[in-house]
HTML snippet that shows the backbone in 3Dmol.js (N, CA, C, O; Angstrom):
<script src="https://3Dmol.org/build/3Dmol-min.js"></script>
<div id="view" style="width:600px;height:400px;position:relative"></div>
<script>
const pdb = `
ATOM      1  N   UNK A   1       0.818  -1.197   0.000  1.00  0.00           N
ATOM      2  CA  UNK A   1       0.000   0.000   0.000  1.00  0.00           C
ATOM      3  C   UNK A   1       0.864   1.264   0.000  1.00  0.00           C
ATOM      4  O   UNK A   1       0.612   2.328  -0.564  1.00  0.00           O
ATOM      5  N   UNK A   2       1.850   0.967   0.685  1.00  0.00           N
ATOM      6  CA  UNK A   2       2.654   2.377   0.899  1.00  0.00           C
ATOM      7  C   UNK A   2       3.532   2.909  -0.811  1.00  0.00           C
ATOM      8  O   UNK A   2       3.828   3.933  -1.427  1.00  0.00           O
ATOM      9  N   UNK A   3       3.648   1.160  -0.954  1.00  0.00           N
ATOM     10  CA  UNK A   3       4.413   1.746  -2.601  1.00  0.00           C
ATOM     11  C   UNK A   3       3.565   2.634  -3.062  1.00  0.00           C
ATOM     12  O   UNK A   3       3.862   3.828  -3.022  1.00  0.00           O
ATOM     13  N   UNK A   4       2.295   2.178  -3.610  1.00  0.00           N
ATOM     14  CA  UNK A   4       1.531   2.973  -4.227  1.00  0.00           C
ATOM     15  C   UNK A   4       0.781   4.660  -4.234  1.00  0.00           C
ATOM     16  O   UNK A   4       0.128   5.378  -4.991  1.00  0.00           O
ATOM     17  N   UNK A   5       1.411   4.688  -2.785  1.00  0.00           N
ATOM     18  CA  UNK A   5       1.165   5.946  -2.329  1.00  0.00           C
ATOM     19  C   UNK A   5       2.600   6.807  -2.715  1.00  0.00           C
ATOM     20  O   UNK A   5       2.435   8.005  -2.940  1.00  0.00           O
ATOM     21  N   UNK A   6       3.519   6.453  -2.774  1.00  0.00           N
ATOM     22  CA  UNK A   6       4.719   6.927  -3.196  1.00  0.00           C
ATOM     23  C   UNK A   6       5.362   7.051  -4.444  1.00  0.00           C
ATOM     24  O   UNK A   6       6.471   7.508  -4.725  1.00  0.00           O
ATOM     25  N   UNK A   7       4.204   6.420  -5.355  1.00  0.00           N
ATOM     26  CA  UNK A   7       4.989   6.309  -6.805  1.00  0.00           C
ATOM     27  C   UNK A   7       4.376   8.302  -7.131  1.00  0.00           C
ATOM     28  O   UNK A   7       3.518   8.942  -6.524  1.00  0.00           O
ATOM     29  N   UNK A   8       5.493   8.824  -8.591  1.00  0.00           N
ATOM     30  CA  UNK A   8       5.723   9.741  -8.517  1.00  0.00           C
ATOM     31  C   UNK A   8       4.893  10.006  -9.933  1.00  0.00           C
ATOM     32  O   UNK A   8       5.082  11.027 -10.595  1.00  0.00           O
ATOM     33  N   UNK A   9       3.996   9.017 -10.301  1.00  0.00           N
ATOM     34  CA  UNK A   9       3.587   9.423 -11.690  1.00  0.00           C
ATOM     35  C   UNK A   9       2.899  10.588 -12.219  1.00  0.00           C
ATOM     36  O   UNK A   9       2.646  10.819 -13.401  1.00  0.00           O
ATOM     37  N   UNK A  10       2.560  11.469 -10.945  1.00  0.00           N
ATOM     38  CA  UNK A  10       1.745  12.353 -11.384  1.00  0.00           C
ATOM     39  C   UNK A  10       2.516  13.662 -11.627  1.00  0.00           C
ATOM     40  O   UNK A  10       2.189  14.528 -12.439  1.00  0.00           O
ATOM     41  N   UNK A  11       3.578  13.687 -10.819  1.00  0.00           N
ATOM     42  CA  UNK A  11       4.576  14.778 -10.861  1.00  0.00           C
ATOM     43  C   UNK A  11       4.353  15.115 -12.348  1.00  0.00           C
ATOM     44  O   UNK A  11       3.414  15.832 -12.695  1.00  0.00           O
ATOM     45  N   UNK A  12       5.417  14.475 -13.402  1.00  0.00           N
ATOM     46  CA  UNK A  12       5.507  14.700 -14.436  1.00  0.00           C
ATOM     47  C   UNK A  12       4.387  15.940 -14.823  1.00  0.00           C
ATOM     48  O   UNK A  12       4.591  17.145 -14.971  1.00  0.00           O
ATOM     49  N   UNK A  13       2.737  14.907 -14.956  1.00  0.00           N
ATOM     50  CA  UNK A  13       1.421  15.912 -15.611  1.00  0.00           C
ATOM     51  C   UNK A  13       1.493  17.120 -14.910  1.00  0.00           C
ATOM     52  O   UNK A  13       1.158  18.139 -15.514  1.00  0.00           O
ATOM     53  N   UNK A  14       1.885  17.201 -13.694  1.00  0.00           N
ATOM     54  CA  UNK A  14       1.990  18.381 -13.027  1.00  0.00           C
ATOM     55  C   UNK A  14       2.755  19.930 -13.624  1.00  0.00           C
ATOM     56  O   UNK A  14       2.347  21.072 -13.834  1.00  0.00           O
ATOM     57  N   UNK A  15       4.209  19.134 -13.753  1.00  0.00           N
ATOM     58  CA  UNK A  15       4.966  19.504 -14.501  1.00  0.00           C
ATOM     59  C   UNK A  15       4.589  20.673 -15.754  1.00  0.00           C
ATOM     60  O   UNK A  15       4.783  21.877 -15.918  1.00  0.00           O
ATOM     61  N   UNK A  16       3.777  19.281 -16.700  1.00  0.00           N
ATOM     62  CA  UNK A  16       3.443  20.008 -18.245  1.00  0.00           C
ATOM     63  C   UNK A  16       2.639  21.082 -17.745  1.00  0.00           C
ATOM     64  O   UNK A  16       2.728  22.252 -18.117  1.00  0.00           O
ATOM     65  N   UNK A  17       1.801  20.601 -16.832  1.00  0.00           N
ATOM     66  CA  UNK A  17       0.284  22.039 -16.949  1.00  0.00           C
ATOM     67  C   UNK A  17       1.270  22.831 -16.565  1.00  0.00           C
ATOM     68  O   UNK A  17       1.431  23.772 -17.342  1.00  0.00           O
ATOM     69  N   UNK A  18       2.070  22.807 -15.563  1.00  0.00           N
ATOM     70  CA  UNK A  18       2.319  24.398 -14.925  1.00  0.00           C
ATOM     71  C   UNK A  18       3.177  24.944 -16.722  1.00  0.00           C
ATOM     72  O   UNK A  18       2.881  25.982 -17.314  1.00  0.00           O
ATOM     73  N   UNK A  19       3.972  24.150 -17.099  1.00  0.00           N
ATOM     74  CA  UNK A  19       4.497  24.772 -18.540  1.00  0.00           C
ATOM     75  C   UNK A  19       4.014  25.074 -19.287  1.00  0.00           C
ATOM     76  O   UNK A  19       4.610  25.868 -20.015  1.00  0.00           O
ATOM     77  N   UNK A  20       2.713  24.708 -19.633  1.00  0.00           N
ATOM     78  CA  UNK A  20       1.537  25.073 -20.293  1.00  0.00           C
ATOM     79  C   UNK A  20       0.992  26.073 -19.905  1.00  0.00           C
ATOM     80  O   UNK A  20       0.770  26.908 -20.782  1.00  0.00           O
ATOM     81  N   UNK A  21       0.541  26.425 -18.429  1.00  0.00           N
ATOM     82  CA  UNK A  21      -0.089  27.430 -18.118  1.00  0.00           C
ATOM     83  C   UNK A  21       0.766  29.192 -17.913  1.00  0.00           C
ATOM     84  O   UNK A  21       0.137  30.234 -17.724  1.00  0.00           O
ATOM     85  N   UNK A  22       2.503  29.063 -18.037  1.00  0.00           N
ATOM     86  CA  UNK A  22       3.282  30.033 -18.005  1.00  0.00           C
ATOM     87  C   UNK A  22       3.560  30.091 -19.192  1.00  0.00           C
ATOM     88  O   UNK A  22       3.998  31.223 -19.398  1.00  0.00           O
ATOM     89  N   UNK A  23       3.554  29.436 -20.210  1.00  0.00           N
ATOM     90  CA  UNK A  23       3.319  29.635 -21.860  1.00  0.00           C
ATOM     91  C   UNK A  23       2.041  30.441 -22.075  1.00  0.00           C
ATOM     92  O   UNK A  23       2.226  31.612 -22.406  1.00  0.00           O
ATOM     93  N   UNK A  24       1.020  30.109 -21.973  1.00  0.00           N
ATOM     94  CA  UNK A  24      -0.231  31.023 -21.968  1.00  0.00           C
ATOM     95  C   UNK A  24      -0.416  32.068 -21.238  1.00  0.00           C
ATOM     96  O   UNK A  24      -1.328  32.857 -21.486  1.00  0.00           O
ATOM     97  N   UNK A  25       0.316  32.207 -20.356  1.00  0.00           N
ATOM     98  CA  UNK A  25       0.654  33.662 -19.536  1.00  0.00           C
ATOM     99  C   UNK A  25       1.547  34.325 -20.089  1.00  0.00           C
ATOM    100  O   UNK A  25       1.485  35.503 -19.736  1.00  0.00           O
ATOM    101  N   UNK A  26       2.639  34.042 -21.045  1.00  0.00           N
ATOM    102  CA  UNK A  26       3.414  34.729 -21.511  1.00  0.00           C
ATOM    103  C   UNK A  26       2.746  34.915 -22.884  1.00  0.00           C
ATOM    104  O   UNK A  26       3.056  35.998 -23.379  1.00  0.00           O
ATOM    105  N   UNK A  27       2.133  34.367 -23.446  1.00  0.00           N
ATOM    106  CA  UNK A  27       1.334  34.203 -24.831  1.00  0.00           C
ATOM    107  C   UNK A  27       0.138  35.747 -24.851  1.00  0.00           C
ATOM    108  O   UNK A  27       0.230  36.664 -25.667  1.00  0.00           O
ATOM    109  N   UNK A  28      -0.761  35.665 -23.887  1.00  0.00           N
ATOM    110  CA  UNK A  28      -1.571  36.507 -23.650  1.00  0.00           C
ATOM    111  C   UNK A  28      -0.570  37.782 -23.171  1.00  0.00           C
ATOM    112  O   UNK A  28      -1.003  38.703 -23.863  1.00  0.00           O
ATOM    113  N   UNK A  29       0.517  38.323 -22.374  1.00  0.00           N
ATOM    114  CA  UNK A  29       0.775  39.212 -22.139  1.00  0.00           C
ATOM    115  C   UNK A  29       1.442  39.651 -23.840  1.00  0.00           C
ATOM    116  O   UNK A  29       1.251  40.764 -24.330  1.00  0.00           O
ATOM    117  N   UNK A  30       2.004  38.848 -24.351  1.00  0.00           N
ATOM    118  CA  UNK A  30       2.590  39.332 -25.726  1.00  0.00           C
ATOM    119  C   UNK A  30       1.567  39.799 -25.949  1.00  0.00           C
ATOM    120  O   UNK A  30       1.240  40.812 -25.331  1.00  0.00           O
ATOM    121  N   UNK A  31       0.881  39.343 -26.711  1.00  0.00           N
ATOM    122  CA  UNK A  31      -0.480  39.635 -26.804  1.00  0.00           C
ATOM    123  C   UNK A  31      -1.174  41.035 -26.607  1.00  0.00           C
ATOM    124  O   UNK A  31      -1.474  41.693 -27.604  1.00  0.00           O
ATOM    125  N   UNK A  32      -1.456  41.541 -25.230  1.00  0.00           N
ATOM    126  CA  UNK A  32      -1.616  42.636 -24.746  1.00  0.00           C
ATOM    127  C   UNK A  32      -0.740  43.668 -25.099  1.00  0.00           C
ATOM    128  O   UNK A  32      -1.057  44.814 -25.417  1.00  0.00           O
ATOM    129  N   UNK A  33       0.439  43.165 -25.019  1.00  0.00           N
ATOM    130  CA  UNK A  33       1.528  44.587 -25.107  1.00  0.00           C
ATOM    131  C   UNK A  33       1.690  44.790 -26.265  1.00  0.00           C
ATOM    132  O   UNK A  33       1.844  45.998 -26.443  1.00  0.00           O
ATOM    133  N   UNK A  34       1.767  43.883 -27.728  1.00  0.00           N
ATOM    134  CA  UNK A  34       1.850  44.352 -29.140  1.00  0.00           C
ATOM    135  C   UNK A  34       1.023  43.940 -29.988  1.00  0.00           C
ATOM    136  O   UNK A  34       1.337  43.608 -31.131  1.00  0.00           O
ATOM    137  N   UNK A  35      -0.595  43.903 -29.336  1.00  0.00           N
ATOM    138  CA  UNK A  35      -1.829  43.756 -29.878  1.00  0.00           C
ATOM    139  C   UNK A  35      -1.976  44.636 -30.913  1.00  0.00           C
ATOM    140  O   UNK A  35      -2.012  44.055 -31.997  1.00  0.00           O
ATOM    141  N   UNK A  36      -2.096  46.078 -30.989  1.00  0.00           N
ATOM    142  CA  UNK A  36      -2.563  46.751 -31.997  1.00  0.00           C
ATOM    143  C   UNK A  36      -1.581  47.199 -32.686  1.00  0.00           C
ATOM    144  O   UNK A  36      -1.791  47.979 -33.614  1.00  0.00           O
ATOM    145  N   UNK A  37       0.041  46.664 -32.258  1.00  0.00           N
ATOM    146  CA  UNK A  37       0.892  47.228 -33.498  1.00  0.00           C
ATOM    147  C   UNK A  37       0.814  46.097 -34.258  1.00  0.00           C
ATOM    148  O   UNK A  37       1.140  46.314 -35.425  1.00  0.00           O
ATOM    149  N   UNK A  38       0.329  44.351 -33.897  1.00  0.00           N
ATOM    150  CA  UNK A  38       0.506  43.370 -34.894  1.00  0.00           C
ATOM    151  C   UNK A  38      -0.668  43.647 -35.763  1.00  0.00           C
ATOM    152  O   UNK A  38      -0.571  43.494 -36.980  1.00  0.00           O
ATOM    153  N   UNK A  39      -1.840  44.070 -35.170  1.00  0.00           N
ATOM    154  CA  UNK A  39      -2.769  44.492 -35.642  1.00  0.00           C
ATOM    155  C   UNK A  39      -2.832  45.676 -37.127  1.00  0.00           C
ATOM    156  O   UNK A  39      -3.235  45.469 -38.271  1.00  0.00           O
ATOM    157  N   UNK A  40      -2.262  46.895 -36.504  1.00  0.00           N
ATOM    158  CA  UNK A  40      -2.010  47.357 -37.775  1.00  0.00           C
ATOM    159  C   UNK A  40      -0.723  47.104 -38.546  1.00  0.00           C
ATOM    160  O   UNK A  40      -0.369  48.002 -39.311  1.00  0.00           O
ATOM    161  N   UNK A  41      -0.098  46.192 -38.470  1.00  0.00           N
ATOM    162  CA  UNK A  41       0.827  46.015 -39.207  1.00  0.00           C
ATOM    163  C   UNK A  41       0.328  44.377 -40.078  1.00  0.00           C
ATOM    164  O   UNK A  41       1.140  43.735 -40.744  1.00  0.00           O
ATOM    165  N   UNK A  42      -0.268  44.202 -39.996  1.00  0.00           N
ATOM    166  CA  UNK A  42      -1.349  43.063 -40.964  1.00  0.00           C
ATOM    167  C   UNK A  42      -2.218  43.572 -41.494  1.00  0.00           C
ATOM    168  O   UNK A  42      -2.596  42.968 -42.498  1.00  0.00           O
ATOM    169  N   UNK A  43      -2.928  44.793 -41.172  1.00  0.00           N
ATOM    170  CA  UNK A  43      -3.920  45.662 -41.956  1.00  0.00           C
ATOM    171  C   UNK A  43      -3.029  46.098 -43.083  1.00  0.00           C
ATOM    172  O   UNK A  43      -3.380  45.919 -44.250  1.00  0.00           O
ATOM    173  N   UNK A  44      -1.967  46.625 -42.794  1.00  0.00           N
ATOM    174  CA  UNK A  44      -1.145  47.127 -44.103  1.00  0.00           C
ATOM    175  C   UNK A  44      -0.587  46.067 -44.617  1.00  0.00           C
ATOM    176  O   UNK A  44      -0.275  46.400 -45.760  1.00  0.00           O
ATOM    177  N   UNK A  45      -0.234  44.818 -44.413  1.00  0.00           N
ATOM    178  CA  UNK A  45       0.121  43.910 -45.612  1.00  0.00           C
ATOM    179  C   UNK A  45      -1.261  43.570 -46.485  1.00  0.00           C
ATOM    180  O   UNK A  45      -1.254  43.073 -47.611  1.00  0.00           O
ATOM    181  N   UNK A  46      -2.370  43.921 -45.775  1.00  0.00           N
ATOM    182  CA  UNK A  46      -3.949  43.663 -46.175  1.00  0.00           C
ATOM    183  C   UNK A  46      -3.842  44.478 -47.160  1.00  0.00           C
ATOM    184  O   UNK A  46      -3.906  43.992 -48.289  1.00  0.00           O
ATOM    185  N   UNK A  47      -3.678  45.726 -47.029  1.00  0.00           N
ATOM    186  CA  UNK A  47      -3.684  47.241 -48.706  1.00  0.00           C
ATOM    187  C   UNK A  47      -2.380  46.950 -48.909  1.00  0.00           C
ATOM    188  O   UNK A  47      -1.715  47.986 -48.871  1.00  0.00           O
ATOM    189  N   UNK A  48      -1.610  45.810 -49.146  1.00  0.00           N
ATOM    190  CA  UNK A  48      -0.054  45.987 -50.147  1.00  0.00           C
ATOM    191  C   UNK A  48      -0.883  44.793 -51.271  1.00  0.00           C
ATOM    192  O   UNK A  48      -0.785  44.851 -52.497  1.00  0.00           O
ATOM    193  N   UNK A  49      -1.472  44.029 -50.711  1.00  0.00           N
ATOM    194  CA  UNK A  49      -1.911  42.704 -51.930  1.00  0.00           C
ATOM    195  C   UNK A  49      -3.477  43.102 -51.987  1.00  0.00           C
ATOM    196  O   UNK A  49      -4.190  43.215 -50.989  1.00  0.00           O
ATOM    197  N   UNK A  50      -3.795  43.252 -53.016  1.00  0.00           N
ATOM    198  CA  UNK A  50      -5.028  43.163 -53.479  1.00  0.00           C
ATOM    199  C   UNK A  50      -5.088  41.644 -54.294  1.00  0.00           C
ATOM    200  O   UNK A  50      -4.044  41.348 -54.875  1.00  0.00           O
ATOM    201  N   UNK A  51      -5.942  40.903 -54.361  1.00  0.00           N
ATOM    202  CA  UNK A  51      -6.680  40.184 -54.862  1.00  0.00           C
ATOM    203  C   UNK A  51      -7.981  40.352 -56.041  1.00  0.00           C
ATOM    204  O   UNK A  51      -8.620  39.364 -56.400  1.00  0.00           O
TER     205      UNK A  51
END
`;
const viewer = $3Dmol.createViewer("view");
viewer.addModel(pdb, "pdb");
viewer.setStyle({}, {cartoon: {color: "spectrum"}});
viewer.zoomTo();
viewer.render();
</script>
């Protein structure tokens, strides 16, 4: 009983989320801070190509 209480398998998943969840915290702050310059700077590749 005690093994089973001691095995470490969950660590790992633990692991990914928290890396996952400070990726998406760094994802969204990019995000925030050069939102409307990526923004208008894709509007103007939008009026360089017409279709």
């Amino acid at each position: 009983m005690m093994a089973a209480l001691s095995r470490e398998d969950g660590q790992g998943l633990a692991e990914y989320g928290m890396i996952i969840a400070l990726v998406a915290v760094a994802a969204i702050a990019g995000v925030t801070a050069f939102g409307t310059d990526i923004s208008s700077f894709l509007a103007g590749l939008g009026t360089q190509f017409s279709f």
